[in-house]
N, C-alpha and C positions, 0 to 999 in steps of 0.2 A: 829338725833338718828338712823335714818333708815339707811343711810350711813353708821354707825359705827355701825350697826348690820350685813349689810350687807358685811363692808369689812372684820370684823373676821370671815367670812365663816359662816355664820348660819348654823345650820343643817336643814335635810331635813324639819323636824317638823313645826319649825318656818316660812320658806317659805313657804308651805302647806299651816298653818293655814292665813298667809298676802294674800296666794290666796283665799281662802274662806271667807275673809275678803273681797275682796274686789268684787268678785264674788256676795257677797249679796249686796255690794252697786252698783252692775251693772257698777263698772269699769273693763271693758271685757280685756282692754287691758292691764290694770298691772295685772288682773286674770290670764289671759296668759303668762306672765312674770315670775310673782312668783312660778307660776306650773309647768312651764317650768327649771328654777330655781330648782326646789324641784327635776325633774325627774334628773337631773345632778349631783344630788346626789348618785345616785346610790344606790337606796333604794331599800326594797327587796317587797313593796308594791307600785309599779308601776301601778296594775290597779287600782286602785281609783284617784290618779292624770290622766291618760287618760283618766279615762270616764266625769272628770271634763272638759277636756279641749273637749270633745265631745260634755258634755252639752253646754259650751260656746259656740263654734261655730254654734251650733244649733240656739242659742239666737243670733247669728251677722252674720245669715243666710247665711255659709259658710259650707253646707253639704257635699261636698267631704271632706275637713278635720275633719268634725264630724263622718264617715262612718270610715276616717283613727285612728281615737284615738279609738274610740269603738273595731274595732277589735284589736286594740293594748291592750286596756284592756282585752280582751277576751284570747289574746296570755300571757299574763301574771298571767290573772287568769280565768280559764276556768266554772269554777261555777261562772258565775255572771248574776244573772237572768236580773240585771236592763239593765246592757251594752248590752245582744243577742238580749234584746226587742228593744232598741233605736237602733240598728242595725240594727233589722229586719223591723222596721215601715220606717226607714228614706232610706233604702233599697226598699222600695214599692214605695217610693215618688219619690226618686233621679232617677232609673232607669226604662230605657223603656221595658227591659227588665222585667217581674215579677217572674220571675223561681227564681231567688236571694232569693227574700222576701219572698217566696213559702216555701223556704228551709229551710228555717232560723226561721221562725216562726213555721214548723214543729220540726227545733231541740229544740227550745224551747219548745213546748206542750211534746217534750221526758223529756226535763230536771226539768222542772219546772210545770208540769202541777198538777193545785192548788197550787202553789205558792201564786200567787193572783189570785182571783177568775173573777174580774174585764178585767185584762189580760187574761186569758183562755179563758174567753167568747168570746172578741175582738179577738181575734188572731184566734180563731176556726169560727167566721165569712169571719176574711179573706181571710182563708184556703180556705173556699165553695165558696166566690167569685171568688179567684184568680183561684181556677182549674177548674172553669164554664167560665170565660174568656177566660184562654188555652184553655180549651174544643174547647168553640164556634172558637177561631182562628184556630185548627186543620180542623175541619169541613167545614172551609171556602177553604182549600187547594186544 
């Protein structure tokens, strides 16, 4: 049946929802298929398939392609509070640099601040670490 859904060209919808299908059953790798799949559609809601294939690769701890989909979802849709946060967190973690994740959680606290109160909190913590870290490396120069 999948075959013969698959070869009259399903629309984007239906590959979507077999990726979110399968994304709940923790098969990462037809998740990535089907969504991938769906973006070759040429839909005019592309960020929500990226930030999906963000969170998967977050889950099959493949952060540089999770940092590449997130901001792909961000370029497509730029109000998206959840894709700057997964950005900005996996931005602090991936890189040695922190000035990234510094940035990025401040544009966030512009866009979304009270959005979720949970994330303000968090993200205004890592704001005072991360610029007490730079501080202290300036100082060491």
């Amino acid at each position: 049946m999948l075959k013969l859904l698959l070869s009259k060209q399903a629309d984007e919808k239906t590959l979507f929802y077999l990726g979110l299908t399968h994304k709940a059953l923790k098969n990462y790798d037809q998740a990535t298929y089907y969504f991938l799949l769906s973006i070759q559609q040429q839909t005019p809601n592309l960020s929500q398939h990226y930030y999906y294939l963000g969170e998967i690769a977050i889950k099959t701890d493949k952060p540089k392609i999770a940092i590449d989909s997130f901001k792909k979802s961000l370029k497509e849709k730029t109000y998206n509070p959840d894709a700057l946060y997964q950005l900005a967190t996996l931005s602090e973690s991936y890189y040695k640099d922190k000035k990234t994740a510094l940035e990025l959680y401040k544009k966030y606290l512009n866009m979304f601040e009270g959005h979720n109160k949970k994330r303000t909190l968090y993200i205004k913590q890592q704001i005072k670490k991360i610029t007490t870290v730079l501080f202290m490396q300036e100082d060491e120069k």
